[in-house]
C-alpha positions as CSV (number, residue, x, y, z in Angstrom):
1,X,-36.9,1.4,20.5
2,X,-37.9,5.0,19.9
3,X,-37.5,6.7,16.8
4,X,-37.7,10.5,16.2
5,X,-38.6,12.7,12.7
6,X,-37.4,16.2,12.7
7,X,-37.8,18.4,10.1
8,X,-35.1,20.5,8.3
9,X,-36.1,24.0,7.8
10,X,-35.6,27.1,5.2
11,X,-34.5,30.7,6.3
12,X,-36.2,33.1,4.4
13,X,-34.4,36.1,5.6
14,X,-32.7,37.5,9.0
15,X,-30.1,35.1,9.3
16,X,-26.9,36.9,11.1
17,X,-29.2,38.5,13.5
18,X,-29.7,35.1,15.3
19,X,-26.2,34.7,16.5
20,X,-25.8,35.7,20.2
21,X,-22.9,38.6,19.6
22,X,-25.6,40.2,17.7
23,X,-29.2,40.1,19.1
24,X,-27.3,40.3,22.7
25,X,-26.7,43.8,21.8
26,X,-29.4,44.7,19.5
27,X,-31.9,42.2,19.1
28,X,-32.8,39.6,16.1
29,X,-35.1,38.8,13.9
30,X,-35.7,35.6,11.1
31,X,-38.3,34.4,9.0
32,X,-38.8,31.4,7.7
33,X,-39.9,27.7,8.2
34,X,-39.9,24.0,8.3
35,X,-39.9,21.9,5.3
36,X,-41.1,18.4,4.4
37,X,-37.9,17.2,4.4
38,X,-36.9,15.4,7.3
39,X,-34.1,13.3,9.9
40,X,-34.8,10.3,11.6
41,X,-33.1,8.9,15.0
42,X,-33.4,5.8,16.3
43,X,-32.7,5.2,19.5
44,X,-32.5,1.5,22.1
45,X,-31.2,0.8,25.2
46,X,-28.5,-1.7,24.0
47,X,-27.9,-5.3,25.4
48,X,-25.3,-6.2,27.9
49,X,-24.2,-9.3,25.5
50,X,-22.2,-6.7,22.8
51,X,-18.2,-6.4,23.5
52,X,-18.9,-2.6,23.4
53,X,-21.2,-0.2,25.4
54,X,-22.5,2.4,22.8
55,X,-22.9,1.8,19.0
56,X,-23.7,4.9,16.9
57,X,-24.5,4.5,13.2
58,X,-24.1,7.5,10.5
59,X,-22.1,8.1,7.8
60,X,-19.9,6.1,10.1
61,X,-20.4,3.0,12.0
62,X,-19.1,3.5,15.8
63,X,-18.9,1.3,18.6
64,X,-17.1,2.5,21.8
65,X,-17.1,1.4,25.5
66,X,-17.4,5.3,26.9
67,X,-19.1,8.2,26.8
68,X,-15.9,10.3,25.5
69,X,-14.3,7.9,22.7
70,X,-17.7,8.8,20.5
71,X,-15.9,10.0,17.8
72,X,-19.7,12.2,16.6
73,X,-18.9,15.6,18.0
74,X,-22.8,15.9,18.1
75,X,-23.5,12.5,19.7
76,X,-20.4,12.8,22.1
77,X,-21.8,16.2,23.7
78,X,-25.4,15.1,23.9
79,X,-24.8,12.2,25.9
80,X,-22.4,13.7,28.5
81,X,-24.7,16.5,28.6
82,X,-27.8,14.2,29.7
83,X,-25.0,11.9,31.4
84,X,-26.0,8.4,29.1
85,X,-24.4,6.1,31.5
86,X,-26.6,2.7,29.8
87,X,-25.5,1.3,27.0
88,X,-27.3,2.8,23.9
89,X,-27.6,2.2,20.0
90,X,-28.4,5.1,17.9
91,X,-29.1,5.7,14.0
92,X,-29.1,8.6,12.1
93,X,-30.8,9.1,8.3
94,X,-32.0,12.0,6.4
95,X,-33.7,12.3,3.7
96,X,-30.7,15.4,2.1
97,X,-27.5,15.6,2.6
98,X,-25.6,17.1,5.9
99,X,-23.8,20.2,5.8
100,X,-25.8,21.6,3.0
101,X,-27.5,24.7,4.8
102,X,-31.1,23.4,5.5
103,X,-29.8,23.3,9.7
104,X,-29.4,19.9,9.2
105,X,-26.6,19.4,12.3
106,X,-29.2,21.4,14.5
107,X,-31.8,19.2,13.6
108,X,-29.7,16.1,14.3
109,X,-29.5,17.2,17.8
110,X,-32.7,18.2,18.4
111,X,-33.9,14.8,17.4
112,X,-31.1,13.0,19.8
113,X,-32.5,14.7,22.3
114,X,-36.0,14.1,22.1
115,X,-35.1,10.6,21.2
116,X,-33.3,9.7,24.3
117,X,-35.3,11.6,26.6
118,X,-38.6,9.9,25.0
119,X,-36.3,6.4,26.0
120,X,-35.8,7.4,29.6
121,X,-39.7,8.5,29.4
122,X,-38.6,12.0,30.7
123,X,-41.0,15.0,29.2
124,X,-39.8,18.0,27.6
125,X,-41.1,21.0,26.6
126,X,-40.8,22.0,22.8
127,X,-38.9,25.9,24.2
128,X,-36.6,23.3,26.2
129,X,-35.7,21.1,23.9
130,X,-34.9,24.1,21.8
131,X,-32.9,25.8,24.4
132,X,-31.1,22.5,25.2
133,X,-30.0,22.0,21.5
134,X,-28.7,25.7,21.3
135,X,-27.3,25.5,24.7
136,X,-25.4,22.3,23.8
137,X,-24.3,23.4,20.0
138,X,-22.7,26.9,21.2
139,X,-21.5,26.6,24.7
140,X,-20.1,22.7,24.8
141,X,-19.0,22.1,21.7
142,X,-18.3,25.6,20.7
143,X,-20.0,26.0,17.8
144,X,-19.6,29.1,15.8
145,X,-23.7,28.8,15.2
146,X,-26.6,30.9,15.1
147,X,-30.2,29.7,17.5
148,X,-32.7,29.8,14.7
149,X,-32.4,26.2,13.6
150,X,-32.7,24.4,17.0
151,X,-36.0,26.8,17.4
152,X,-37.4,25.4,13.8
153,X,-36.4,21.9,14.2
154,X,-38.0,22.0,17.8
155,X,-41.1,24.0,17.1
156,X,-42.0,23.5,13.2
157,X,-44.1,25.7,11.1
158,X,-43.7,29.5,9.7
159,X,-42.6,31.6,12.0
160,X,-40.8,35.0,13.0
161,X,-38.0,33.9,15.6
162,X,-37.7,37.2,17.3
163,X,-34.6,37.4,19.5
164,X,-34.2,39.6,22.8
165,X,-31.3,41.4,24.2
166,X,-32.0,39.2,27.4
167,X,-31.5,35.9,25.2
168,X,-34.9,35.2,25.6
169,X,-36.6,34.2,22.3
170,X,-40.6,34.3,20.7
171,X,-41.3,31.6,18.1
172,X,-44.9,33.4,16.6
173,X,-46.6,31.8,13.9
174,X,-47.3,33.8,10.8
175,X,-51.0,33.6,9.7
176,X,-51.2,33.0,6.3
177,X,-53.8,32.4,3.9
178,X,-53.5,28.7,1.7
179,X,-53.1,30.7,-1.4
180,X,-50.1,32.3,-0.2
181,X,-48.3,29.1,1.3
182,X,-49.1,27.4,-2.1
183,X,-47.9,30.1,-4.0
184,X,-44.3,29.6,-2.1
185,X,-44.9,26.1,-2.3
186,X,-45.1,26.1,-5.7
187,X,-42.3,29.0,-6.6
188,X,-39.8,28.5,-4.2
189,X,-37.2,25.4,-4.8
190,X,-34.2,24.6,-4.1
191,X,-31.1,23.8,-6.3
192,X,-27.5,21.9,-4.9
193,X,-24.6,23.9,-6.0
194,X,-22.7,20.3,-6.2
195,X,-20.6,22.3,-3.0
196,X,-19.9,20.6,-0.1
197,X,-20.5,23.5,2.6
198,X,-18.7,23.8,6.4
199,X,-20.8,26.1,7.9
200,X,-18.4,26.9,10.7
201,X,-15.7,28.4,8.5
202,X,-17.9,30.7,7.1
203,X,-19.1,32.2,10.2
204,X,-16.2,32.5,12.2
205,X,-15.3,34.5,9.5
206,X,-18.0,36.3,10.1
207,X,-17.4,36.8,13.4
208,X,-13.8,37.8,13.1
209,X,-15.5,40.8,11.2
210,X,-18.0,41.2,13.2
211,X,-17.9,44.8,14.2
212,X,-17.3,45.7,10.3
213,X,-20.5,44.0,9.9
214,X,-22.8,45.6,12.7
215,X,-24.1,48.1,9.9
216,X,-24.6,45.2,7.2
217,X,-26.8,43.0,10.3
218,X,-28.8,46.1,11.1
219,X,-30.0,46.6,7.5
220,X,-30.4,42.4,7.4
221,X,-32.9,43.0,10.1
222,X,-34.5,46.2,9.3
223,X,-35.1,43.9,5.6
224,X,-36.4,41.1,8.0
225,X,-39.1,43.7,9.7
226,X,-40.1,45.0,6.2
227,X,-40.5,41.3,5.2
228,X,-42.7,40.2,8.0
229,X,-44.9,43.1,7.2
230,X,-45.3,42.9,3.4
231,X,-46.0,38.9,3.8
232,X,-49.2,39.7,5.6
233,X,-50.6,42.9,4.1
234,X,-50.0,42.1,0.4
235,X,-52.2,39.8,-1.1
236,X,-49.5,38.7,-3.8
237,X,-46.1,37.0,-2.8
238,X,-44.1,37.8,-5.7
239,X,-42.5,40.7,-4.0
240,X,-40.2,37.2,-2.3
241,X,-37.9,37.3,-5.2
242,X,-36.9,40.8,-5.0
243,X,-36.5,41.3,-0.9
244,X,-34.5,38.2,-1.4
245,X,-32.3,39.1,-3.6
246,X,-31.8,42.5,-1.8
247,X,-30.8,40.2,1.4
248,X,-28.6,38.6,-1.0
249,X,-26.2,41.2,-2.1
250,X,-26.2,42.3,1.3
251,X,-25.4,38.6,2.9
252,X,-22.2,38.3,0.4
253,X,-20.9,41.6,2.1
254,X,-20.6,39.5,5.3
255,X,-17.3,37.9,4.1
256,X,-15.8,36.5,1.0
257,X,-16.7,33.2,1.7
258,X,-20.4,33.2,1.6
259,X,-20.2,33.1,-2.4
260,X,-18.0,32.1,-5.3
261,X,-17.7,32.3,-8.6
262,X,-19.7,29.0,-9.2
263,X,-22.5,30.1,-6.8
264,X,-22.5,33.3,-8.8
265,X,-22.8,31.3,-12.2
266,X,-25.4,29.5,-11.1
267,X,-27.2,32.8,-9.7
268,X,-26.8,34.8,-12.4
269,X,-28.2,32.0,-14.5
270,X,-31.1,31.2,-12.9
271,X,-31.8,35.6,-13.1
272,X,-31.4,35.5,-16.8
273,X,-33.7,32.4,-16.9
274,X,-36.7,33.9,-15.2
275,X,-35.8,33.8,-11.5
276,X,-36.7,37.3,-9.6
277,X,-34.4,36.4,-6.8
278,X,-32.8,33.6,-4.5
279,X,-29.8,32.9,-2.3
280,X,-27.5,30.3,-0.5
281,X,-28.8,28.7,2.3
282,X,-27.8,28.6,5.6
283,X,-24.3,30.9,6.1
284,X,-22.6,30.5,2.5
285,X,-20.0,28.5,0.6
286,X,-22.2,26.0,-1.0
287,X,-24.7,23.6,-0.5
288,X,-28.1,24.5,-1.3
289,X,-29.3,28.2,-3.5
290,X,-32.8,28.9,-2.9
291,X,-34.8,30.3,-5.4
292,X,-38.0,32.1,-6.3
293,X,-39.2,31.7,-10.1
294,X,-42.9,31.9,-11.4
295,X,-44.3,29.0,-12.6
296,X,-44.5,29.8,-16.2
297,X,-40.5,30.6,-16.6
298,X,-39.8,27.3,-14.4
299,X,-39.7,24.5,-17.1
300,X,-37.3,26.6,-19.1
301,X,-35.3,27.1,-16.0
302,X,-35.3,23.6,-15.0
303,X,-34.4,22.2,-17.8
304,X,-31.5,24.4,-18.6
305,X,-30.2,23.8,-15.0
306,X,-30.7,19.8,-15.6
307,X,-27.4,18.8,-14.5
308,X,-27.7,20.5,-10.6
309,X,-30.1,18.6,-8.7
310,X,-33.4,19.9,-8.2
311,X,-35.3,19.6,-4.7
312,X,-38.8,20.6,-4.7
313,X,-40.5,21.1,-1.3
314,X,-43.3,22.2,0.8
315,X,-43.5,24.3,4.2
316,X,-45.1,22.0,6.9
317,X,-46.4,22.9,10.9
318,X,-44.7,20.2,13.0
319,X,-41.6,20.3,14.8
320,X,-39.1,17.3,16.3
321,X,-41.9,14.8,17.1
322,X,-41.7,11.1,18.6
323,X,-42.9,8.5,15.5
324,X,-42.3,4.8,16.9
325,X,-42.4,4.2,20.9
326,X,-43.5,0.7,21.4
C-alpha cells in the first residue's frame, strides 16, 4: 500500500497568464504557494479474489472491471494514460472541500500519479510529474485549466511560476525573510462563500473572450512583475492588500462569472470591517475569498463574518511527497 500527501496551494496573483492560449503568445507569470492543507491517496494492488478489477473510493464508491467504465474523469484518464492493466484500489481524502479554488482537482492528480508510480516503484522527477498532470488535465480530458496548480502541487513552496512562449516553465523560489512569511501567515485567511464553484464554466468563458481580454491579462501580469518585486525589496507586507485588490477589479473584468452579488457582499464587508484587500480563489464563482486583514481589525472581522467558515492556514515548502510505502 502506498499513500501520497499533496498539498493544495494559494495564488497570490497572475492567474490567467498560466493558461496556454496566453503565455504561448506572450509569456506568464504567478505567484503564490502551497498551503498546509493537504489530499491524501491511497493506493494497493488489489486481490484477484474481488468480483471486480478496480475499486475507487471518493465522494463515490466505484468498483468496475475496466479501465474505461471508471466513472472519475480524473481517475479514468490517469490510468489509461500510465496503461493500469492490474487490478488496483484507490482512496481519495482532503482535508477542504473539492472544487473550491485551492487547485484541489490538480492536486488529486498529481497525487494519483505519484501514488501509482511509487506502487510500480517507477521514479519520477518532481518537473515530470508536473508536466504529466498538466499534460493529462488539458490535452486528455480537455480541461479548460490553467498549469500553475499541477506545478505547486508537484513542487511545493513559494514560488514565481514563470511561463515561456516555448511552454517551457521555471518554478524559482522566492527568498523570504521569517518575518515576512509569518506576517502572511498570520494576515492572510481564507473565508468559504458557502458557493459551490465549477471552475470550468468560468474559464471557458474566459476563453470564449479571450481576445477581449488580451489587454486585461497583460496588465494581470505586468501587476504580477510589480508584485514579485515589491515582496522582496520592501521590508513590510502590507502593500498585499492593496495589489490584491487592484488584481481584483481587474480579474472580475474577465467575465461575469467570476463574481456575484454574494461574493460582492461578502467583499465589501470584509473592506468596511478592516480588510485592505482580497479575492476569489482560483477562476471565480465561489468557493473560497482570500483575504488580507491586520491583526488588530481581525477579531472584529471574524466575528462579524461568524456564520461563513473561516480557514486559517500557513505557507509550507513541500510538494506531492510519498508518506506510507511499506
Amino acid at each position: 500500500m502506498i499513500i501520497s500527501k499533496t498539498p493544495f496551494r494559494i495564488s497570490l496573483i497572475g492567474g490567467g497568464t498560466d493558461f496556454p492560449s496566453y503565455y504561448k503568445k506572450k509569456a506568464g507569470l504567478v505567484i503564490g504557494g502551497t498551503i498546509d492543507k493537504y489530499c491524501y491517496v491511497t493506493a494497493r494492488f488489489l486481490p484477484k479474489v474481488f468480483d471486480y478489477k478496480h475499486r475507487i473510493v471518493w465522494s463515490k464508491n466505484e468498483v468496475v472491471n475496466n479501465n474505461n467504465e471508471i466513472f472519475h474523469p480524473t481517475v479514468r484518464s490517469v490510468f489509461n494514460y500510465l496503461k493500469i492493466d492490474k487490478g488496483l484500489e484507490i482512496h481519495y481524502q482532503g482535508d477542504l472541500q473539492k472544487n473550491s479554488g485551492l487547485g484541489t482537482s490538480s492536486s488529486f492528480c498529481v497525487g494519483l500519479i505519484n501514488s501509482i508510480k511509487s506502487l510500480y516503484n517507477k521514479n519520477i522527477s518532481t518537473k515530470n510529474l508536473a508536466q504529466t498532470a498538466i499534460h493529462i488535465e488539458q490535452n486528455i480530458m480537455k480541461e479548460n485549466s490553467g498549469s500553475q496548480d499541477q506545478i505547486w502541487a508537484a513542487y511545493g513552496g513559494f514560488n514565481t511560476i514563470d511561463f515561456k512562449k516555448n511552454n517551457k516553465f521555471k518554478v524559482k523560489k522566492l527568498t523570504l525573510t521569517n518575518s515576512k512569511i509569518n506576517k502572511l501567515n498570520n494576515n492572510l485567511f481564507l473565508i468559504y462563500t458557502g458557493i459551490h464553484k465549477y471552475s470550468h464554466i468560468v474559464e471557458k468563458d474566459k476563453l470564449i473572450n479571450f481576445n477581449k481580454n488580451i489587454d486585461l491579462l497583460d496588465q494581470i501580469y505586468l501587476l504580477a512583475k510589480e508584485f514579485k518585486s515589491t515582496i522582496v525589496k520592501n521590508s513590510n507586507v502590507d502593500f498585499i492588500g492593496d495589489i490584491l485588490n487592484e488584481y481584483w477589479f481587474l480579474k472580475k473584468k474577465l467575465s461575469n462569472k467570476v463574481s456575484n452579488s454574494k461574493i460582492d457582499e461578502i467583499y465589501n464587508e470584509c473592506i468596511n470591517l478592516g480588510a485592505s484587500g482580497g479575492k476569489i480563489i482560483g477562476s471565480g464563482g465561489g468557493g473560497f475569498l482570500l483575504v488580507y486583514c491586520k491583526k488588530k481589525f481581525q477579531k472584529n472581522l471574524k466575528n462579524k463574518l461568524k456564520k461563513l467558515p473561516i480557514i486559517n492556514f500557513k505557507f509550507t515548502d513541500e510538494g506531492s511527497k510519498i508518506i506510507f510505502k511499506p
